[in-house]
C-alpha positions in Angstrom: 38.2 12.1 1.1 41.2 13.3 3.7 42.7 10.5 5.2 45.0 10.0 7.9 47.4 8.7 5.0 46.4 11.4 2.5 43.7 13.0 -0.2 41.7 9.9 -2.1 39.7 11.1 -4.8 37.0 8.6 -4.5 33.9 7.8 -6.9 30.6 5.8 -7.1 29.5 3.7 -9.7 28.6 4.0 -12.2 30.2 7.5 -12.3 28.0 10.1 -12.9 29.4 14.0 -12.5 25.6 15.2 -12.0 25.5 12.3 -9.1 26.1 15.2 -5.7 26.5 11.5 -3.3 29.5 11.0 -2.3 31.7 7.9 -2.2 32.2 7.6 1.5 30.7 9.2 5.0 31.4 10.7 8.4 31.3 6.6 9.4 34.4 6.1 7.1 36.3 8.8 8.2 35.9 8.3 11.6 37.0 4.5 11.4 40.3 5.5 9.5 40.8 8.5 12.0 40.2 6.2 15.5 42.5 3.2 13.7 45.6 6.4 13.0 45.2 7.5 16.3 45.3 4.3 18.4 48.0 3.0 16.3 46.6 -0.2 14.9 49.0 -1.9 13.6 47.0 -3.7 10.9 49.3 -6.4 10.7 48.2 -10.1 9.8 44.5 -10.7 7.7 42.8 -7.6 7.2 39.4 -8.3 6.2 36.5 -5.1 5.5 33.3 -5.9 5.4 30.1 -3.8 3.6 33.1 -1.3 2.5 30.5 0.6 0.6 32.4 2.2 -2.3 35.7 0.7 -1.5 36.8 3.9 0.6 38.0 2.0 3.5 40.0 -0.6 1.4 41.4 2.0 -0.9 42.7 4.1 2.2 44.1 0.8 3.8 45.7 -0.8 0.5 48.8 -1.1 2.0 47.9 -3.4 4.7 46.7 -5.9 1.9 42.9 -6.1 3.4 40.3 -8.2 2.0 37.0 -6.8 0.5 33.7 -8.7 1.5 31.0 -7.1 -0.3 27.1 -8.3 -1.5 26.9 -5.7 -4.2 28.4 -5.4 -7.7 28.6 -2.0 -8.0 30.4 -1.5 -4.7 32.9 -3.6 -6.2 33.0 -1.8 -9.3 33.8 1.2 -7.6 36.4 -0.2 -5.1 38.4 -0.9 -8.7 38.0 1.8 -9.7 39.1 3.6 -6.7 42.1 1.7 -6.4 43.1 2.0 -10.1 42.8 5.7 -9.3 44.6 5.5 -6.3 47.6 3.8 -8.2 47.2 0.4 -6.3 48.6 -2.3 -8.0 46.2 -5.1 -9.3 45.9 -7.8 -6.7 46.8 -5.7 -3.8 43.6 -5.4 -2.1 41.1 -8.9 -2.5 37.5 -8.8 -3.6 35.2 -11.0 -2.9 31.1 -11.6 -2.5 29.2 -12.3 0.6 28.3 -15.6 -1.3 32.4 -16.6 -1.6 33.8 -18.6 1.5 35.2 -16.3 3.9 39.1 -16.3 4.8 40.3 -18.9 7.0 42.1 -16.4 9.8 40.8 -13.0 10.4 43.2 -10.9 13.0 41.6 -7.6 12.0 38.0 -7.3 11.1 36.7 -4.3 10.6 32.7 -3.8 9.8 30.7 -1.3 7.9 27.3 -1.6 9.2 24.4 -2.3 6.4 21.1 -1.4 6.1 20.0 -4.9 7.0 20.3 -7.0 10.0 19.5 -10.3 8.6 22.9 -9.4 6.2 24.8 -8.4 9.4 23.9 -11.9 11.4 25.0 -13.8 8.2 28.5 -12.6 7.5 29.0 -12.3 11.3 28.3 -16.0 11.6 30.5 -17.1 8.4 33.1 -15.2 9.8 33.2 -16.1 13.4 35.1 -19.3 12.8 37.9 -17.4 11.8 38.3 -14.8 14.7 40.5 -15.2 17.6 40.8 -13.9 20.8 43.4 -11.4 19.9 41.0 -10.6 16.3 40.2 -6.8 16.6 36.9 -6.1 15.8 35.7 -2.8 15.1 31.9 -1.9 13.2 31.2 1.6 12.0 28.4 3.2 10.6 25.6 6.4 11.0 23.8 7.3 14.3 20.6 6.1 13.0 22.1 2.9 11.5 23.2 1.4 14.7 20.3 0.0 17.1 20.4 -1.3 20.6 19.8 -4.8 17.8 22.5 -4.5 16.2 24.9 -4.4 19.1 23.4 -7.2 20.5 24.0 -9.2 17.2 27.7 -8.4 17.7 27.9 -9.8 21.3 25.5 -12.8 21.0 27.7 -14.1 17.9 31.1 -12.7 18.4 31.5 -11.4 22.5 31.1 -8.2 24.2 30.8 -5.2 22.7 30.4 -1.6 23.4 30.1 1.6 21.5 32.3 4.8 21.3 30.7 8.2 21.2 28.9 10.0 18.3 31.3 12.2 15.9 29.7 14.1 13.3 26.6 11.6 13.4 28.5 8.8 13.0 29.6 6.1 15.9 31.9 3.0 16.6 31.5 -0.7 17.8 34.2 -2.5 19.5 33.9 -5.7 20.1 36.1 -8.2 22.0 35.8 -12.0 20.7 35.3 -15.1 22.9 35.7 -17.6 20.5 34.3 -20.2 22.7 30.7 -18.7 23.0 28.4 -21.0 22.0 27.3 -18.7 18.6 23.4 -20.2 17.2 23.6 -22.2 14.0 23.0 -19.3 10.6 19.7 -19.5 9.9 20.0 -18.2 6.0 19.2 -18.8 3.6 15.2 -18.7 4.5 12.4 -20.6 2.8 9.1 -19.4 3.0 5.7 -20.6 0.4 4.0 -17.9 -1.4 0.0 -17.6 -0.8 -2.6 -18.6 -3.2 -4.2 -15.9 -5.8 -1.0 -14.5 -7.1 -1.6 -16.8 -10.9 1.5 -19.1 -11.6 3.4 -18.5 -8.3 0.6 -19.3 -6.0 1.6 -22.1 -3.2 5.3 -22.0 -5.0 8.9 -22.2 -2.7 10.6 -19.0 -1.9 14.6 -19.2 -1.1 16.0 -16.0 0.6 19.4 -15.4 1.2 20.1 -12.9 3.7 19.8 -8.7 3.0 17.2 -9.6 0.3 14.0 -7.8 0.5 11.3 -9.8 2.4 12.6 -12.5 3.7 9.9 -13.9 5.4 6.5 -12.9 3.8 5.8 -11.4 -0.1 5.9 -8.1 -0.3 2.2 -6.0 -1.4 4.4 -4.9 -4.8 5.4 -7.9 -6.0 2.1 -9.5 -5.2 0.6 -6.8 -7.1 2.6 -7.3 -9.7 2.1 -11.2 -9.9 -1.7 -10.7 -10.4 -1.1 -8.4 -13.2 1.6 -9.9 -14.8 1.5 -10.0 -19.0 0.4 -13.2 -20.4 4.2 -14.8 -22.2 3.7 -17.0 -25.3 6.5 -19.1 -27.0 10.1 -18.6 -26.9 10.3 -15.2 -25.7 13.6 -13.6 -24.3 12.6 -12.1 -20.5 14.0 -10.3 -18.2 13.9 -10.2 -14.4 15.6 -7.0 -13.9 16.4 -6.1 -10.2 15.3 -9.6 -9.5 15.7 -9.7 -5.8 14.2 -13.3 -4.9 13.5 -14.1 -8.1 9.5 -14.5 -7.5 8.6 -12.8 -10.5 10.6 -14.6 -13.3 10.3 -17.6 -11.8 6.0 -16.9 -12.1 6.7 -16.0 -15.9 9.0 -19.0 -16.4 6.0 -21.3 -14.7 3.3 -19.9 -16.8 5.2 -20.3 -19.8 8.0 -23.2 -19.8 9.5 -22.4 -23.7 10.2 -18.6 -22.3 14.2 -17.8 -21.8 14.6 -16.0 -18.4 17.5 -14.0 -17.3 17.4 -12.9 -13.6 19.5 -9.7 -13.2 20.6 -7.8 -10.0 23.6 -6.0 -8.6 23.6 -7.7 -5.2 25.3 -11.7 -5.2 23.0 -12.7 -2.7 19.7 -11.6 -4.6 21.2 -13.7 -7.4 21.9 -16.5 -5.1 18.4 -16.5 -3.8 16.4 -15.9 -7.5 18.6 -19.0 -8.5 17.7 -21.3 -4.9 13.9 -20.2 -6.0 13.8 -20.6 -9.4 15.6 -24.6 -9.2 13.4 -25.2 -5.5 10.4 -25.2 -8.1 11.6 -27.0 -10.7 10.8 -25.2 -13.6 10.9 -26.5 -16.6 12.4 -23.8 -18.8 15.7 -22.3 -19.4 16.7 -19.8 -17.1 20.2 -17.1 -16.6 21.4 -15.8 -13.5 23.7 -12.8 -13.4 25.2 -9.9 -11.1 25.7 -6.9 -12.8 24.7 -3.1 -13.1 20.9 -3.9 -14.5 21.5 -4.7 -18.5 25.0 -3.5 -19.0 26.0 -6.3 -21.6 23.0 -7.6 -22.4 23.0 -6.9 -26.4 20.9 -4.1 -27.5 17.4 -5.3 -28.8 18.0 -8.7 -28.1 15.0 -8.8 -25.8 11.3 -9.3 -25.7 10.3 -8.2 -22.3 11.7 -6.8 -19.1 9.9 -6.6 -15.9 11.1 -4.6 -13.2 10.1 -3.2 -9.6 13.1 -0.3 -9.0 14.3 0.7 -5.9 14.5 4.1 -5.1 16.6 4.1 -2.3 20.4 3.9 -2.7 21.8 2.7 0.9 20.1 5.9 3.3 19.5 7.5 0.1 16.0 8.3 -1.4 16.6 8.8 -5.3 15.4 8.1 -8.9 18.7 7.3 -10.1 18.4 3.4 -10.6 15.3 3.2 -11.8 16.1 5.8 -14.7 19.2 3.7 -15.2 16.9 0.7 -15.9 14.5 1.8 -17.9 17.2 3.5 -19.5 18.7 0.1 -19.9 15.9 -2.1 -21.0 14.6 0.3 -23.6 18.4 -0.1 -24.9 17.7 -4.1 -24.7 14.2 -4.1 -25.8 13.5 -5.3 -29.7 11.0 -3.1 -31.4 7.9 -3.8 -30.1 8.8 -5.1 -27.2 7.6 -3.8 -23.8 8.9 -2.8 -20.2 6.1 -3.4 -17.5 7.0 -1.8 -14.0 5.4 -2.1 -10.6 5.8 1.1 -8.5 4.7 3.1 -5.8 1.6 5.8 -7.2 3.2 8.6 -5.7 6.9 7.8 -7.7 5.6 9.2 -10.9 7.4 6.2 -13.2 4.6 7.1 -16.0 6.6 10.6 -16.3 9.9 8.9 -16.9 8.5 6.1 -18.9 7.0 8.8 -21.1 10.0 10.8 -21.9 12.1 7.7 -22.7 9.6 5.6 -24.8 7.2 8.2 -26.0 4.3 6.1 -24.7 3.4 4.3 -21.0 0.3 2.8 -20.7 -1.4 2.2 -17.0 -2.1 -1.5 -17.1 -3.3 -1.6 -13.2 -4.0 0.6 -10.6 -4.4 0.0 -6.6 -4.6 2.2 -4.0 -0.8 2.5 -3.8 0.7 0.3 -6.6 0.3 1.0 -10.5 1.5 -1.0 -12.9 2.7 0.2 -16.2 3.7 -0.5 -19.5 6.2 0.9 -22.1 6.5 -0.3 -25.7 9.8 0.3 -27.4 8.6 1.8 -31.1 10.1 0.7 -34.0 12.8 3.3 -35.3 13.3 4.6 -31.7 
């Protein structure tokens, strides 16, 4: 990426050479460019929000910014960028969207995300901490920024305006008022699942903001919880991509001596599979981690994963994930134990299922949903 300050070479993670995404966009570049140009001094607390691969941070290193981020991987790949880039360990801090914000911001610069509830949240966590002299300055695609989202910057931090479009990307600038009366954060969001979905019927949901369906199930997942395999005795399961935590916590209800591990790369789906799984008060014994899907779970050390895989990766539609899951849980699986995965029809999972196990088995089918099931074979 060419910066006003010089070449980065900048990857994703986990990096792939085959992977043709790149670790920044035209809504990166133009941020950097517009700060150059008016001369922002970027003095005093420098604090990035959504940085998506750590682009921003690694370009503005020297200014000692802070890194607010809800996903692991994006924080995997800022340290890796900033190893690469030769900053010193310490330089630049991380931390989560569930850590407590810093105390002062004077510069606060925002990369829009995908969602709007995650937006609201850290806006309102932060606003304590801007001033009246706090620059303020969002970022992000064309057809990320809505006539919504610049409203959520003026109702919770003062009035804001947008810059023109460069290369499909634009710019918010807002100007603080820190005495506008800002409404109370309404995350995290409970919500009680409907009836007919087995174990989780009439159960507590907690959702933390930016994770998928806040407010209502989703027709996957409730798919899935109808058609979920019957657990026995003191099996080892995994959640993986947990999200809200819906479906281990269904599996840890229907079968109190299981061992559940909830696994996802973003701190607040973590946060949220954890406020669901203790709202409920399950009985069993449970693990919550962030992380890149089983990375570090020892190999055949479980007895059942169940996943539903994104397949989109920020704005972009692809397969990667999921491959890197099933890749992952066949890798975790003992012999003979199984994978079952919800999905779309149209994805194809039984293709890549196939190739990887040698067997996938349609366990249910819907009009859009299937759910399937791979069994790792012994010797494999």
């Amino acid at each position: 990426m060419t910066t006003p300050w010089g070449e980065l070479a900048l990857t994703r993670f986990p990096e792939d050479p085959r992977d043709r995404l790149r670790a920044w966009d035209a809504s990166d570049e133009y941020l950097l460019r517009h700060l150059a140009a008016e001369g922002v001094a970027l003095s005093g607390a420098v604090v990035v929000v959504g940085d998506r691969w750590g682009a921003l941070v690694t370009a503005l290193a020297a200014h000692r910014p802070v890194q607010i981020t809800d996903s692991f991987l994006s924080q995997e790949a800022t340290r890796a960028n900033l190893e690469r880039a030769g900053v010193e360990p310490g330089t630049v801090r991380l931390l989560t969207t569930q850590d407590p914000p810093p105390g002062r911001v004077d510069v606060l610069l925002v990369r829009v995300p995908k969602s709007l509830a995650l937006l609201e949240d850290q806006l309102l966590r932060l606003a304590p901490a801007v001033h009246e002299g706090t620059l303020v300055v969002g970022t992000g695609m064309v057809k990320e920024i809505h006539t919504s989202t610049l409203q959520l910057f003026e109702r919770i931090l003062g009035p804001t305006r947008t810059s023109l479009a460069e290369k499909k990307a634009r710019l918010i600038f807002c100007a603080p008022e820190p005495t506008l009366a800002r409404p109370a954060n309404p995350w995290p969001h409970g919500y009680t699942l409907p009836d007919g979905i087995g174990a989780a019927s009439g159960r507590a949901v907690v959702n933390h903001a930016g994770v998928f369906c806040a407010d209502r199930l989703d027709i996957g997942t409730r798919f899935f919880l109808q058609h979920l395999p019957k657990s026995r005795g003191s099996q080892r399961i995994v959640d993986l991509g947990c999200g809200n935590g819906v479906v281990g916590t269904a599996v840890a209800l229907a079968n109190p001596e299981a061992e559940v591990l909830f696994v996802d790369e973003s701190f607040q789906a973590v946060a949220s599979a954890e406020g669901t799984y203790k709202a409920n008060g399950v009985p069993g014994h449970a693990e919550f981690r962030v992380g890149d899907g089983l990375a570090g779970v020892p190999a055949g050390s479980v007895d059942l994963v169940l996943n539903n895989p994104p397949f989109h990766s920020h704005q972009a539609t692809t397969d990667a994930t999921a491959w890197r899951m099933f890749t992952g849980a066949r890798r975790a699986l003992r012999p003979g134990g199984a994978l079952w995965v919800v999905g779309n029809r149209h994805l194809g999972y039984h293709v890549k299922l196939r190739k990887l196990f040698g067997n996938s088995e349609l366990v249910a089918g819907g009009p859009k949903f299937v759910v399937l099931k791979a069994v790792k074979e012994s010797g494999v």
